[in-house]
C-alpha positions as CSV (number, residue, x, y, z in Angstrom):
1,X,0.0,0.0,0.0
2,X,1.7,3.1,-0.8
3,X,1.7,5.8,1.8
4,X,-1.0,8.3,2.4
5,X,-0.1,12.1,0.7
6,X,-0.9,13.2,4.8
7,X,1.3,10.7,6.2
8,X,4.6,11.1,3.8
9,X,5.7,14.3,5.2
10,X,6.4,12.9,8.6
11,X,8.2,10.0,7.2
12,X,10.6,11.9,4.8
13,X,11.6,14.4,7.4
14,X,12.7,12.4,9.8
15,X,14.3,10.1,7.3
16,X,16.4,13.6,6.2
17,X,17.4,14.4,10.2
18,X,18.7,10.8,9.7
19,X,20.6,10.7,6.5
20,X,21.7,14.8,6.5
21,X,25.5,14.9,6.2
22,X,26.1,17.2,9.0
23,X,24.0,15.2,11.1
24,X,25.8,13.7,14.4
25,X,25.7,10.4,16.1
26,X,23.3,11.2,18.5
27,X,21.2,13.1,16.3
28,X,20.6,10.6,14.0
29,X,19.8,8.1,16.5
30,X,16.8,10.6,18.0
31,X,15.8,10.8,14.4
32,X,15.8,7.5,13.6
33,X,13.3,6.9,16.9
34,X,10.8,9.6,15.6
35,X,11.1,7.5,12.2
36,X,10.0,4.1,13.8
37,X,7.3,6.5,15.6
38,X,5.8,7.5,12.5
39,X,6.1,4.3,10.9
40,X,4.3,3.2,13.6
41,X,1.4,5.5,14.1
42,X,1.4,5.5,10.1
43,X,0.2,1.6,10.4
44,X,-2.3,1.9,12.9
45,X,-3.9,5.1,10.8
46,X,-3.8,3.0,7.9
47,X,-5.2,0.0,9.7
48,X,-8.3,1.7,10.7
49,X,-9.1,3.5,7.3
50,X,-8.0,6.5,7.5
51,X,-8.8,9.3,6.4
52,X,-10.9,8.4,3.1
53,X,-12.9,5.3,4.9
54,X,-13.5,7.1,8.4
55,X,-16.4,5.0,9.8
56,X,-19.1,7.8,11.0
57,X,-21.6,5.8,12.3
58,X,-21.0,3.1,15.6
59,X,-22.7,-0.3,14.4
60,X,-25.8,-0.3,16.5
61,X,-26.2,3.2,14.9
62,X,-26.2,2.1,11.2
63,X,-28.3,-0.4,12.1
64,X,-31.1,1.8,13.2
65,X,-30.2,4.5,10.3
66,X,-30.8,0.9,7.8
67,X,-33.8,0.0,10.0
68,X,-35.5,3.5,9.0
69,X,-34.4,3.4,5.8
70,X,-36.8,0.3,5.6
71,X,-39.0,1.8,7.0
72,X,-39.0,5.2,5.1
73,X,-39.3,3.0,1.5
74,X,-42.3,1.0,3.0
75,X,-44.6,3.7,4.1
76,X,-43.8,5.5,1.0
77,X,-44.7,2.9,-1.3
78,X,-47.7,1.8,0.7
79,X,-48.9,5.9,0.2
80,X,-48.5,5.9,-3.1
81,X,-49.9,2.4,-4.2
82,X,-53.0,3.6,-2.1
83,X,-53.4,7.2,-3.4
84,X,-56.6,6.7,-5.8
85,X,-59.2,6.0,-4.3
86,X,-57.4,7.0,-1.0
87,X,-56.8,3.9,1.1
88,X,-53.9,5.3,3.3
89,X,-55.4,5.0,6.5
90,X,-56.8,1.6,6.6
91,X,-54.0,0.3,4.9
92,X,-50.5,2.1,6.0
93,X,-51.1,2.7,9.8
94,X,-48.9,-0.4,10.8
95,X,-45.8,0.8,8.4
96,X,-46.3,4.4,10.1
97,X,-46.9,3.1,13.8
98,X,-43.4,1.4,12.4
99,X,-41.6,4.2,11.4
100,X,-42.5,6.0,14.6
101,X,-40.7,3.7,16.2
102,X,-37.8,3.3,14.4
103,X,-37.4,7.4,14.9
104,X,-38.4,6.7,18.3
105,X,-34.9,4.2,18.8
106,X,-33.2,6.3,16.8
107,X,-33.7,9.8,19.1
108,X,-33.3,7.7,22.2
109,X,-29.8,5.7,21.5
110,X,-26.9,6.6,23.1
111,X,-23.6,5.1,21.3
112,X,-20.7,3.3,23.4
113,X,-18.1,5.7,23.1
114,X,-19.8,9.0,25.0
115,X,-23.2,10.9,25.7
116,X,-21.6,13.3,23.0
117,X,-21.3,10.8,19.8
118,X,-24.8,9.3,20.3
119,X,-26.8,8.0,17.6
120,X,-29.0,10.7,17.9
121,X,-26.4,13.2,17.6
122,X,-25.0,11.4,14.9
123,X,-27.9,10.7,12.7
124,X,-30.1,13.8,13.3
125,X,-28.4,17.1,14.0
126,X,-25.1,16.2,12.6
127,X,-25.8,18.2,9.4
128,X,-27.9,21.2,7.4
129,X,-29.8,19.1,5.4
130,X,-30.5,16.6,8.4
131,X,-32.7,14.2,5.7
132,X,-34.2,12.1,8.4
133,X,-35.7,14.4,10.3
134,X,-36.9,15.9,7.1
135,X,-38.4,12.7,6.2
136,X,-40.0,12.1,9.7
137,X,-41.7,15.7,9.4
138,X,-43.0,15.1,5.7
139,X,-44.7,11.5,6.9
140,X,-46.0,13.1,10.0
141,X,-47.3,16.4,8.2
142,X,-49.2,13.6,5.4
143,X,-50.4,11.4,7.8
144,X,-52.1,14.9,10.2
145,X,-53.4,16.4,6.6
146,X,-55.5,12.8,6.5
147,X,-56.5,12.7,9.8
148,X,-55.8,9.1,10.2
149,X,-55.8,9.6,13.9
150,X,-59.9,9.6,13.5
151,X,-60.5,6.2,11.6
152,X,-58.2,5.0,14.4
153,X,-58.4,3.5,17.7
154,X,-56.6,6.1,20.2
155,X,-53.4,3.6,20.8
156,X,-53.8,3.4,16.5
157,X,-53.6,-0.2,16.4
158,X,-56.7,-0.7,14.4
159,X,-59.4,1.1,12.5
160,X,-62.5,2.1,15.4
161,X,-65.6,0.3,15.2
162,X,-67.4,3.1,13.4
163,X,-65.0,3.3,10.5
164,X,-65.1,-0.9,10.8
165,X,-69.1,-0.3,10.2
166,X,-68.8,2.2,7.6
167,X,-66.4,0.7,5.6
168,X,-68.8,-2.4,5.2
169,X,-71.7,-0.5,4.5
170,X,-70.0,1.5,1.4
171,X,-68.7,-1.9,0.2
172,X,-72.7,-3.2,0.2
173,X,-73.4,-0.3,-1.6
174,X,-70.8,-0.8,-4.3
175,X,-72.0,-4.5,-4.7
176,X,-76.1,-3.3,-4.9
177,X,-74.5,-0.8,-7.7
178,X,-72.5,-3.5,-9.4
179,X,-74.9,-6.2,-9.1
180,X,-77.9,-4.2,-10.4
181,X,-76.5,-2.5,-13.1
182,X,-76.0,-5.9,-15.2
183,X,-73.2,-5.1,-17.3
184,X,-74.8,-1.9,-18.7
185,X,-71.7,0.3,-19.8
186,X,-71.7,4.1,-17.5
187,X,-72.4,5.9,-20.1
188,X,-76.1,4.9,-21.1
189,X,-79.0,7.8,-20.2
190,X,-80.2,8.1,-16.6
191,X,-83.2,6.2,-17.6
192,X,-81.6,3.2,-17.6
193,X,-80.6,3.3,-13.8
194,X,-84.0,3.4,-12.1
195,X,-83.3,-0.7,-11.1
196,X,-80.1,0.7,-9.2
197,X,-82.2,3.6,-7.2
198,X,-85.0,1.4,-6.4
199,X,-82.8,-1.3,-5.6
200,X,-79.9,0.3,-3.5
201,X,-82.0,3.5,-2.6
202,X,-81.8,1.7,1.7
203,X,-78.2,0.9,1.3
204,X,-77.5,4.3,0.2
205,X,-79.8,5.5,2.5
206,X,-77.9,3.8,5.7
207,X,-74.4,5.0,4.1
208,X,-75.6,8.6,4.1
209,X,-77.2,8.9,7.6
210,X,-74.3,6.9,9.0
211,X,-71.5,9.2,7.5
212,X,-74.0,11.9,8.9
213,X,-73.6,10.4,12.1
214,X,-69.7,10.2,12.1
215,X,-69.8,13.9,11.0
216,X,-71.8,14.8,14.4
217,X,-70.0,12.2,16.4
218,X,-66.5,13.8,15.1
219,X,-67.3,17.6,15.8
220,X,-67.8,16.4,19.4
221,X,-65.0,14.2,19.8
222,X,-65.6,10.7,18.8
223,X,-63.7,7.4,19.6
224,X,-60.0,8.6,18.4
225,X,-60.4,11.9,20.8
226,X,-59.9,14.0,17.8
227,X,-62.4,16.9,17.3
228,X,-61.5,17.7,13.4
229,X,-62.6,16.2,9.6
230,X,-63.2,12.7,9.3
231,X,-60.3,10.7,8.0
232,X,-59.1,11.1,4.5
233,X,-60.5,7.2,3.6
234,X,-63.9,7.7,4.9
235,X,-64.2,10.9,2.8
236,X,-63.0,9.6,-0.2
237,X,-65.2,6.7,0.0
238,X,-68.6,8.9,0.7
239,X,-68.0,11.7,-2.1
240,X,-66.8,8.6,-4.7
241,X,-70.7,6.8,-3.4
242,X,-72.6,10.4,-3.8
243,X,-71.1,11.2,-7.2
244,X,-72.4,7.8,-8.4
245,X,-75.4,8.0,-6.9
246,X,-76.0,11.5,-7.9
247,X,-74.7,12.4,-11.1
248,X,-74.0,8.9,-12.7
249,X,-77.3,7.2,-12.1
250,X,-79.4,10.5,-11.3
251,X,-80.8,8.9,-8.3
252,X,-82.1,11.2,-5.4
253,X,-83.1,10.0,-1.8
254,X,-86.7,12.6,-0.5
255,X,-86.0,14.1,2.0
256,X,-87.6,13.4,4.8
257,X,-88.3,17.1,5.9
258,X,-89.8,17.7,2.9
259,X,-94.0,17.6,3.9
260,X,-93.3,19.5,6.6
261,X,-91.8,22.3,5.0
262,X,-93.7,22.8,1.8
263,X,-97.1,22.9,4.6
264,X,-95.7,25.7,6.2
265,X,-94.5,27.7,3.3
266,X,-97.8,27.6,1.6
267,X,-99.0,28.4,4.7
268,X,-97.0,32.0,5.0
269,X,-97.8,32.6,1.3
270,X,-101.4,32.5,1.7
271,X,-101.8,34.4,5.0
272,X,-101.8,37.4,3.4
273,X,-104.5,36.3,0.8
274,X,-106.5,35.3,4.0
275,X,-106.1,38.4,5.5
276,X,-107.5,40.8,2.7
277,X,-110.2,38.2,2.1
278,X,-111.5,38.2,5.6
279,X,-111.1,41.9,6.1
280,X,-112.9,42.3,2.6
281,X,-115.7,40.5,4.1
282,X,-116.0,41.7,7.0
283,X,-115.6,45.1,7.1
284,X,-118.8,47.6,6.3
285,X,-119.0,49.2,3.1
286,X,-119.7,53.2,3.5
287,X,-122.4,54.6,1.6
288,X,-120.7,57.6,0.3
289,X,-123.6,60.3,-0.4
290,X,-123.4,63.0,-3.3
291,X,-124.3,66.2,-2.0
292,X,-125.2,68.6,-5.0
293,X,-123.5,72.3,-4.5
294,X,-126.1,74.8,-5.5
295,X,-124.7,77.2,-8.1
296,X,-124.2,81.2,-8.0
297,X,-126.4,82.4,-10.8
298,X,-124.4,84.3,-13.7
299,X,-123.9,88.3,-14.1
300,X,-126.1,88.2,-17.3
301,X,-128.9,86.6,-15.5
302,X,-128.7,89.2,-12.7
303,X,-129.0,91.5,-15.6
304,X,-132.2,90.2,-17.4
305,X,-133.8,90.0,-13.8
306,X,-133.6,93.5,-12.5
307,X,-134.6,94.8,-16.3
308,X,-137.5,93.0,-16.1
309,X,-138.5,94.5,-13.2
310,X,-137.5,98.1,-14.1
């Protein structure tokens, strides 16, 4: 192995202290000591790597650094196979309850050598660009913008028995729509789907006053503890159910509201009708009476009368 570019200066001045012509006996032999020193300490550099293939990391350190690695590529691949129609949720919270932990070990590991070259050190802060805190931001950031935490149980180990219900109630409603259309292609007219709405107008019905429910539930704190939007899943799935039930078959579900409300509005219209009517009929007409205004006679008649008496 030929000697490192740091290393050579070391070695060739004490081999000139050695080999100078005007260098004495006892001169030469302290340089020759310094040149077995640096041939020595030149050994054990080289034995360890150095400098190129410095080893950064402590084992156990690497292998939690390879560990989130793993873990990083999993959740990412699971968020992006589920991404349309969102199933991220139901179907990535073990690989992120994963990666939390991973972090977790990672923040919390202490390395052999000192407090001060921990793993955590190390790995996290050691750096600008500090990529696995970056990446354990952008996965907590995604997975708070679903609200996963609300299809969840509060330790997250499962979906909650709502989202359990809901889920199986949209998946009816898919098979009523699927099993009653009979092959017929999406884009016939409206008219064709009146088999669908009679037929899955309950299922449909359930789905809606359910997600309803959830809604209500949700604002007031439901079984995950969160008070925000439902979960990213459970929205998907209801807007996909009402844009087939609305717009590609035309259905509608009456409302049940609507008597109710179309009694009292005719009611308000017609009051004041009523009202003119009754007093119409029973008020008492006035009799107006014409009183004639005698008139002042005319100058020229004034005239005529006073000559005829003249």
């Amino acid at each position: 192995m030929a000697p490192r570019p740091c290393l050579l200066l070391p070695l060739l001045l004490a081999l000139a202290l050695a080999l100078g012509p005007a260098a004495g006996k006892a001169r030469r032999l302290l340089a020759l000591e310094a040149l077995g020193e640096a041939e020595e300490l030149a050994e054990e550099l080289w034995g360890a790597g150095l400098p190129g293939d410095l080893p950064e990391l402590e084992p156990e350190c690497r292998r939690l650094l390879a560990a989130f690695a793993e873990g990083s590529a999993a959740l990412t691949g699971c968020l992006g196979r589920r991404a349309r129609p969102v199933r991220l949720c139901q179907a990535c919270h073990r690989h992120y309850r994963r990666l939390l932990a991973q972090y977790g070990s990672i923040a919390r590991a202490v390395g052999n050598s000192s407090e001060s070259h921990n793993c955590a050190k190390s790995i996290l802060t050691s750096d600008r660009l500090q990529i696995v805190v970056t990446l354990s931001e952008f996965f907590n950031e995604t997975w708070d913008a679903a609200n996963c935490a609300n299809c969840l149980k509060n330790d997250s180990e499962g979906l909650s028995d709502s989202t359990v219900e809901f889920l199986d109630l949209f998946n009816k409603s898919l098979t009523c729509f699927e099993h009653n259309l009979q092959g017929q292609t999406i884009y016939l007219s409206p008219n064709n789907y009146t088999e669908v709405c009679k037929n899955c107008n309950e299922t449909y019905k359930m789905l809606n006053d359910l997600y309803n429910n959830l809604q209500r539930m949700n604002r007031q704190g439901g079984e995950s503890g969160h008070s925000a939007h439902l979960c990213i899943d459970v929205e998907d799935a209801m807007n996909i159910t009402r844009k087939l039930w609305s717009r590609t078959f035309n259905c509608s579900v009456p409302c049940s509201d609507t008597v109710p409300v179309i009694a009292v509005s005719s009611f308000i219209l017609f009051l004041p009708i009523v009202f003119y009517l009754s007093s119409f009929l029973h008020s008492k007409q006035k009799k107006r009476i014409l009183i004639l205004p005698k008139r002042i006679q005319s100058n020229a008649s004034l005239v005529n009368i006073q000559e005829k008496y003249s």
